[in-house]
C-alpha positions as CSV (number, residue, x, y, z in Angstrom):
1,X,87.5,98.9,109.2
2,X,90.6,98.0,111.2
3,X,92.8,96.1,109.3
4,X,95.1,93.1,111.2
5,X,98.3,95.8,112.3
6,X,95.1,97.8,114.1
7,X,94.8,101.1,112.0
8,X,91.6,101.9,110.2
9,X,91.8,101.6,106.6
10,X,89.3,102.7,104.1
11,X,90.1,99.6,101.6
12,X,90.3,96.7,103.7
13,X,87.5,94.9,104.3
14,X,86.9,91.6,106.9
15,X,83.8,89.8,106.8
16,X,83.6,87.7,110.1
17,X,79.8,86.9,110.5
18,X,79.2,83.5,111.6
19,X,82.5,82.1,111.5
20,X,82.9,83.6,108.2
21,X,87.1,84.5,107.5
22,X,87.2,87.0,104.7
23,X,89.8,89.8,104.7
24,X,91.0,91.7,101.9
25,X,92.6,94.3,100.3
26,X,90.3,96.3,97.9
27,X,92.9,98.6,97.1
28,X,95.1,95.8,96.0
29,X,92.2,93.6,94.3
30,X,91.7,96.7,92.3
31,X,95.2,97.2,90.7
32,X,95.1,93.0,90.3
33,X,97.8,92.4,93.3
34,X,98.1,89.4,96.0
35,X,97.2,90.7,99.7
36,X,98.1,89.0,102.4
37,X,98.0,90.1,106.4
38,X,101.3,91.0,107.1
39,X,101.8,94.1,103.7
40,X,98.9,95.6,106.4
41,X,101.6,96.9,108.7
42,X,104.0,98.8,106.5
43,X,100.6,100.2,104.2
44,X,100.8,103.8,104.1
45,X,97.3,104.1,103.1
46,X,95.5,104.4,107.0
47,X,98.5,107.6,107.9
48,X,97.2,108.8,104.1
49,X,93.6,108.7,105.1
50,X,93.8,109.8,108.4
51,X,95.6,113.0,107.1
52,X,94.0,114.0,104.0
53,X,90.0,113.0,103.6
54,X,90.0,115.1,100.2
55,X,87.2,113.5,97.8
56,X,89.3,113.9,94.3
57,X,91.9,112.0,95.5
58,X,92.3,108.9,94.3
59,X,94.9,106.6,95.0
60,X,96.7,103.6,93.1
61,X,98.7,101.0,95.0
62,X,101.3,98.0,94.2
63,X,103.3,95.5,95.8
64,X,107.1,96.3,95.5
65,X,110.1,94.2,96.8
66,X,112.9,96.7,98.4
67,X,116.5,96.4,97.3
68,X,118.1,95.8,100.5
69,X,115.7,92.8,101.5
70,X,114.5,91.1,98.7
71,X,111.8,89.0,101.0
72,X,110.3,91.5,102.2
73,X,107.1,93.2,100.4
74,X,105.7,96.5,100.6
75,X,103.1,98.3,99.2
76,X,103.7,101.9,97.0
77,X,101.3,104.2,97.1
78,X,100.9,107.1,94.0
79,X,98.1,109.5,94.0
80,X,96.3,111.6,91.4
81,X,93.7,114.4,91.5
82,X,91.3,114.4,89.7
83,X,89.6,117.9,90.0
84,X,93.3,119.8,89.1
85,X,94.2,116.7,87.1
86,X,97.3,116.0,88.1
87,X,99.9,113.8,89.9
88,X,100.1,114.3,93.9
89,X,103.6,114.2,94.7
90,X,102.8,114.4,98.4
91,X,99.5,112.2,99.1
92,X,99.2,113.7,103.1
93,X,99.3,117.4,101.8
94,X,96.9,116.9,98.7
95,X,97.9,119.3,95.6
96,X,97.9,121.9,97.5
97,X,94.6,123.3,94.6
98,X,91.7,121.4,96.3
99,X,91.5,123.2,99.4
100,X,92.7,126.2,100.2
101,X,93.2,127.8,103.6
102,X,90.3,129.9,104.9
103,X,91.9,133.2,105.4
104,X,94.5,134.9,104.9
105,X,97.3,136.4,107.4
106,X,98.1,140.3,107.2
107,X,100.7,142.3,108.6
108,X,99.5,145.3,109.8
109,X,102.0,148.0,110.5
C-alpha cells in the first residue's frame, strides 16, 4: 500500500472505506513503537523491499533520534535471516546465502 511520502510499503496499512482514517505502521506496532505520518519519508523499508523480495528475511525496526538534530525521528532498520541464521549487515543485498546467482562466468582461453 502506498504510504503518505508515496512509496509502497509492505507494513503500512490505511484503511479509508467510508470516511474511515486508519493509517499505521505494522512494522512499528510490532516492535511496540509510536508511528506517525511524517517517519514515512525517511523509512528505509519501501528502497529495502523494492530491492530485495527474499522470503527469510525478516526485518526489525525502531525509532531513533539522530545526534545532530535531536527533533527529528527516524526509523533503524536491522535485518536477520532466518534460513542461514544470521544477522544481514546489508538488508538490499540479502546474506549473500539465500540466493545465489544462476551461472557462473568462465574464461575461456
Amino acid at each position: 500500500m502506498k504510504t503518505p511520502a508515496g512509496n509502497e510499503c509492505p507494513y503500512f496499512y490505511g484503511d479509508y472505506f467510508r470516511g474511515r482514517n486508519v493509517e499505521e505502521c505494522r512494522l512499528l506496532k510490532a516492535a511496540g513503537e509510536n508511528w506517525t505520518r511524517d517517519l514515512c519519508g525517511t523509512c528505509p523499508v519501501p528502497e529495502i523491499s523494492r530491492a530485495n523480495a527474499c522470503e527469510f528475511m525478516q526485518l526489525r525496526a525502531k525509532v531513533t533520534r539522530p545526534l545532530s538534530a535531536a527533533f527529528l525521528r527516524r526509523v533503524q532498520v536491522q535485518a536477520y535471516c532466518e534460513k542461514s541464521h544470521k544477522k544481514v549487515n546489508e538488508p538490499q543485498i540479502g546474506c549473500g546465502e539465500c540466493h545465489s546467482l544462476p551461472f557462473k562466468f568462465e574464461i575461456k582461453s
